[in-house]
Backbone as CSV, one residue per row, in Angstrom:
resi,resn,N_x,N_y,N_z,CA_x,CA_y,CA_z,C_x,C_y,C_z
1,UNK,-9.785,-16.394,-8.140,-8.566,-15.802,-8.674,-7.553,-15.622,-7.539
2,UNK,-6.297,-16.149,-7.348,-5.297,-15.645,-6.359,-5.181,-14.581,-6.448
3,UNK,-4.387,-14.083,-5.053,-3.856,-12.742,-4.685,-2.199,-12.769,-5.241
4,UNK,-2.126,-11.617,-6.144,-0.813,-11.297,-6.584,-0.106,-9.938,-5.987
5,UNK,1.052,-10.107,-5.841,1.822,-8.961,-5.687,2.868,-8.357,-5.873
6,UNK,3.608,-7.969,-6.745,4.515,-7.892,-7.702,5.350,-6.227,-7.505
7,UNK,6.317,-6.467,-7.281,6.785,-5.422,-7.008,7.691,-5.141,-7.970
8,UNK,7.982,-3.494,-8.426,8.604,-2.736,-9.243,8.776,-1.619,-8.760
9,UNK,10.405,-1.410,-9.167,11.336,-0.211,-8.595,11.420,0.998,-9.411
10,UNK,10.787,2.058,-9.441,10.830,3.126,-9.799,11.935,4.315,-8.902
11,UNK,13.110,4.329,-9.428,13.966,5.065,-8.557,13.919,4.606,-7.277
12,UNK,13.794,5.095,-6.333,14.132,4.597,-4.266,12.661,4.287,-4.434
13,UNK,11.575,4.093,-4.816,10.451,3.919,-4.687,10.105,2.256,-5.008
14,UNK,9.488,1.877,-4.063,9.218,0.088,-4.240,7.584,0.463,-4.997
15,UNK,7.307,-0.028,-6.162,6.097,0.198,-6.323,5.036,-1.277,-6.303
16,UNK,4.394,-1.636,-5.636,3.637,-2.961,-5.308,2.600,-2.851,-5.760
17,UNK,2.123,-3.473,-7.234,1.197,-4.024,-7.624,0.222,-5.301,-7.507
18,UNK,-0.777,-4.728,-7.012,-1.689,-5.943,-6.113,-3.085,-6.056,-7.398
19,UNK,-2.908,-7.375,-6.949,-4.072,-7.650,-8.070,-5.227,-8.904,-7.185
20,UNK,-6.180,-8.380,-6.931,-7.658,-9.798,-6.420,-7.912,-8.986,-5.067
21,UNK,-8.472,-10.185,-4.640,-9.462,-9.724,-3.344,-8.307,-9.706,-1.814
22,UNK,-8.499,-8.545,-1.459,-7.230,-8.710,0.227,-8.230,-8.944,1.378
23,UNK,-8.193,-10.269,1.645,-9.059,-10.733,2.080,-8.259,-11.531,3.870
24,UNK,-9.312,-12.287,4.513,-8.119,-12.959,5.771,-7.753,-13.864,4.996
25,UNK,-6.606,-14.507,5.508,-6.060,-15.628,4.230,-4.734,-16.084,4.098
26,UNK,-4.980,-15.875,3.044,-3.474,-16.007,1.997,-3.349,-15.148,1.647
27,UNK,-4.172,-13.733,1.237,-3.676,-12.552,0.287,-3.224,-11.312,1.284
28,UNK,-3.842,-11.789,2.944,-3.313,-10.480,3.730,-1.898,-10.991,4.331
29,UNK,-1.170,-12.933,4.271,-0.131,-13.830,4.137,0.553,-12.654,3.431
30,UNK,0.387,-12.939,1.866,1.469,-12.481,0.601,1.540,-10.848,0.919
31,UNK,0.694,-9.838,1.202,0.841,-8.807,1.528,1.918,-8.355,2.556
32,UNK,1.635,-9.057,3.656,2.432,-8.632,4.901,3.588,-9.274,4.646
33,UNK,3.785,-10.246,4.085,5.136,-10.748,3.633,6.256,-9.984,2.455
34,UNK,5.350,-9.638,1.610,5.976,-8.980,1.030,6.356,-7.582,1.346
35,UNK,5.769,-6.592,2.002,5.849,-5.597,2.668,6.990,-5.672,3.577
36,UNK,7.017,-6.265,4.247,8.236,-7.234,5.544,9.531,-7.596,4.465
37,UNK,9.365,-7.815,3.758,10.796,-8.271,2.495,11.300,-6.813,2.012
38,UNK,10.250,-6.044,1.404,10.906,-4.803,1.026,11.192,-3.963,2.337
39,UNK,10.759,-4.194,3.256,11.215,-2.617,4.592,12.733,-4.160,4.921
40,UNK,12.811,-4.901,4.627,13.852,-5.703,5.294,15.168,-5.326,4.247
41,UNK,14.722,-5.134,3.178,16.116,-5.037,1.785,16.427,-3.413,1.940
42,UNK,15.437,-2.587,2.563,15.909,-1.551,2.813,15.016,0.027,2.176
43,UNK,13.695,-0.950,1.168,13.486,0.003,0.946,12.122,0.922,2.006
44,UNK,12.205,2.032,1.862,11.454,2.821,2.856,10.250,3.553,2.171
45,UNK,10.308,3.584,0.637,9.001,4.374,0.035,8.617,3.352,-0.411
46,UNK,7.215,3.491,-0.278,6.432,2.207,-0.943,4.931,2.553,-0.958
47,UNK,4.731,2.171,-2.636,3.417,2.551,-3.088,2.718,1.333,-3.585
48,UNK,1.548,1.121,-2.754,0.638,0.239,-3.163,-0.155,0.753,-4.056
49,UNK,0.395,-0.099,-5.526,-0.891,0.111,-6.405,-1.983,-0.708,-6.745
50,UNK,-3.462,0.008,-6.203,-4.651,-0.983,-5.697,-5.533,-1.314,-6.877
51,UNK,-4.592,-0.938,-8.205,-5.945,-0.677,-9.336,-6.308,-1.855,-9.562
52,UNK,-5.989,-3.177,-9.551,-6.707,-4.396,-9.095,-7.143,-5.253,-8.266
53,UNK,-7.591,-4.411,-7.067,-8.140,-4.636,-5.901,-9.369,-3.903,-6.304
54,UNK,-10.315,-5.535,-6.183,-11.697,-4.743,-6.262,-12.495,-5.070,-4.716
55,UNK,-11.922,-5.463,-3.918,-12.806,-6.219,-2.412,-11.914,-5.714,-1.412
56,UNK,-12.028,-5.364,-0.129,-10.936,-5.636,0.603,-11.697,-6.441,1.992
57,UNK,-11.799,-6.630,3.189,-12.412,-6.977,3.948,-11.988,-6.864,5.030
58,UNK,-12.273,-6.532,6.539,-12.169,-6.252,7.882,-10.287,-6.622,7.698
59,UNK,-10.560,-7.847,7.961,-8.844,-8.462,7.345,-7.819,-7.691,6.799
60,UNK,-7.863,-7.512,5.271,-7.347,-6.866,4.084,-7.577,-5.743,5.315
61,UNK,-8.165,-5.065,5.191,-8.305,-3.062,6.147,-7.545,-3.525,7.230
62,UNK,-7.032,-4.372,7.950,-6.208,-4.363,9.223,-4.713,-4.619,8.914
63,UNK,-4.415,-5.328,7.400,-3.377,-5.618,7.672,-2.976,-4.462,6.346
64,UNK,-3.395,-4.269,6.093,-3.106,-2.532,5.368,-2.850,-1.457,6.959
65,UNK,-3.379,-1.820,7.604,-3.174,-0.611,8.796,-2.078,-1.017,9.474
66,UNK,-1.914,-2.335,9.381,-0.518,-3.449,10.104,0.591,-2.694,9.310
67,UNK,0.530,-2.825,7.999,1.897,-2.821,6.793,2.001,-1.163,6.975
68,UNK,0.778,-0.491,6.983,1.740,1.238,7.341,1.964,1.559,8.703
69,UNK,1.972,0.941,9.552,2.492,0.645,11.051,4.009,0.148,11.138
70,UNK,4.312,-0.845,10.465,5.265,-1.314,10.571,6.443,-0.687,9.786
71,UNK,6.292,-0.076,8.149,6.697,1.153,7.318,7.016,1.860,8.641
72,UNK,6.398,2.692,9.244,6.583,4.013,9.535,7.194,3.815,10.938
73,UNK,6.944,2.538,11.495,8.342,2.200,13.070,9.852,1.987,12.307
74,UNK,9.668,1.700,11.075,11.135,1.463,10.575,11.088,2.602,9.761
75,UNK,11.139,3.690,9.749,11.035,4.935,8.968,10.452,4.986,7.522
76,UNK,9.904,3.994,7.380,9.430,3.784,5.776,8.140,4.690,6.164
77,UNK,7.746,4.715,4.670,6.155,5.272,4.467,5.412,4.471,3.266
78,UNK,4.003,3.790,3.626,2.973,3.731,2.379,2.510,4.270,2.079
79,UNK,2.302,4.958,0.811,1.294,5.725,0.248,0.366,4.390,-0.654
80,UNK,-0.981,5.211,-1.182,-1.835,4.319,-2.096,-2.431,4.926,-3.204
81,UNK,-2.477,3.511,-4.233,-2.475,4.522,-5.802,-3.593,4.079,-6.416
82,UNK,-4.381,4.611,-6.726,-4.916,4.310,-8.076,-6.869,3.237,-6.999
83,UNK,-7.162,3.690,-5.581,-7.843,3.440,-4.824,-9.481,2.789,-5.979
84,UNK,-10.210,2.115,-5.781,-11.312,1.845,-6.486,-12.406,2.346,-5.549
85,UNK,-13.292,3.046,-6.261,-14.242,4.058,-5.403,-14.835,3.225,-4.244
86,UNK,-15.056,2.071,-4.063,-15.275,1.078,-2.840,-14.518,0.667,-1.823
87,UNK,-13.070,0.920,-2.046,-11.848,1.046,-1.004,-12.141,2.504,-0.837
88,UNK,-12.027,3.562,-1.626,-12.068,4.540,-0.575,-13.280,5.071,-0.165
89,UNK,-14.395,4.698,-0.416,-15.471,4.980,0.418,-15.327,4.016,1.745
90,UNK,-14.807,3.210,1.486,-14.224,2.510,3.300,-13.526,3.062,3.995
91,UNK,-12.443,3.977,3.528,-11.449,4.471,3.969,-11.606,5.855,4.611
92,UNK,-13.289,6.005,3.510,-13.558,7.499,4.634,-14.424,7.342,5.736
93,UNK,-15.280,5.912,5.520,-15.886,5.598,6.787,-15.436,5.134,7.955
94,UNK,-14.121,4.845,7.668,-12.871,3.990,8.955,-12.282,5.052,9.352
95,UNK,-12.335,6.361,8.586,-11.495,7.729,9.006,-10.107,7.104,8.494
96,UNK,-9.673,6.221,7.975,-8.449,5.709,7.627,-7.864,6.044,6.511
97,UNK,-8.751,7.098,5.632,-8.485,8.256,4.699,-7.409,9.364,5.269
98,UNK,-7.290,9.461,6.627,-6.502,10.472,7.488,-5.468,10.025,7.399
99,UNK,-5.031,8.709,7.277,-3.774,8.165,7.812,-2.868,8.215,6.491
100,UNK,-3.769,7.445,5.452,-2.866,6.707,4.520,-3.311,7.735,3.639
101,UNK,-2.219,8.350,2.520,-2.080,8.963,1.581,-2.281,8.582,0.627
102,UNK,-3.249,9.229,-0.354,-3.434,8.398,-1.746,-3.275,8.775,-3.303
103,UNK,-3.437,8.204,-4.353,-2.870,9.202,-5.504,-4.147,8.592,-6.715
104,UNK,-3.729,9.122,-7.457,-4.656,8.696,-8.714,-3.547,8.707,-10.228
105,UNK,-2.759,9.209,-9.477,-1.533,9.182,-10.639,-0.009,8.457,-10.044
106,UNK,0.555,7.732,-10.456,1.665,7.043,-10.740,2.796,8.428,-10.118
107,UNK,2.865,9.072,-11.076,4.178,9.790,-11.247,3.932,11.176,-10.130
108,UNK,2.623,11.425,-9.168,2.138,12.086,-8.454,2.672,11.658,-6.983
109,UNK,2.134,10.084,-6.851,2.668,9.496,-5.877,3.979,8.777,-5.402
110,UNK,5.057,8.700,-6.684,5.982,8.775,-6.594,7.292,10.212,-5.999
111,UNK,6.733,10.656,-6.728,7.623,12.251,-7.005,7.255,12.941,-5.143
112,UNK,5.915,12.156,-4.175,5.363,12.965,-2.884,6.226,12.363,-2.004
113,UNK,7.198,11.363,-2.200,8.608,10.916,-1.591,9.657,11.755,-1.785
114,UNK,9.958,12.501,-2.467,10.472,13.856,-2.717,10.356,14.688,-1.924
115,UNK,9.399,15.178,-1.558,8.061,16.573,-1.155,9.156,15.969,-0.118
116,UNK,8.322,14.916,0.467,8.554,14.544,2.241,10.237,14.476,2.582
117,UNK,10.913,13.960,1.370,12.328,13.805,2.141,12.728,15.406,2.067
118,UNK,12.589,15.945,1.319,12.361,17.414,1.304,12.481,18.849,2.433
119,UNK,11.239,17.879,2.509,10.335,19.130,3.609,10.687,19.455,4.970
């Protein structure tokens, strides 16, 4: 199955829907590319939604750590939505649960771009 990634604008919020395996490749290619297109058009909130990501791999986990590296030198931020209990049991064994923020709701992880411009 290819790697998809489809992005939708919910208010200032880029919301990126990923669908297959983020693997080395082509799908951590379309990721970082697309990530690099939206911090380039300007937008700075951006929520990866992972609910069709069922794999990720050494790869996929680096260039997820690449894409909120590069967000947050250009003042953007990633948050992550909708995690499958096998991404984040990685995420607490990488300690990379610390870094990246996550949601289980849509309108939770949108609205925490608020909080932060906010706060």
């Amino acid at each position: 199955m290819a790697f998809t990634a489809k992005v939708r604008h919910v208010g200032d919020v880029a919301v990126v829907d990923l669908d297959g395996r983020i693997t080395l490749g082509e799908s951590t290619g379309i990721l970082r590319d697309t990530l690099r297109s939206l911090l380039a058009q300007g937008n700075k909130s951006i929520v990866l939604n992972m609910a069709g990501v069922g794999y990720v791999d050494s790869a996929g986990l680096g260039e997820l750590v690449g894409v909120y590296t590069t967000a947050k030198n250009q003042g953007g931020s990633v948050k992550l939505l909708h995690l499958q209990k096998k991404l984040n049991d990685l995420l607490q064994v990488t300690k990379l649960h610390t870094i990246f923020e996550s949601f289980d709701n849509e309108q939770q992880a949108i609205a925490s771009f608020d909080k932060a411009a906010s706060a």
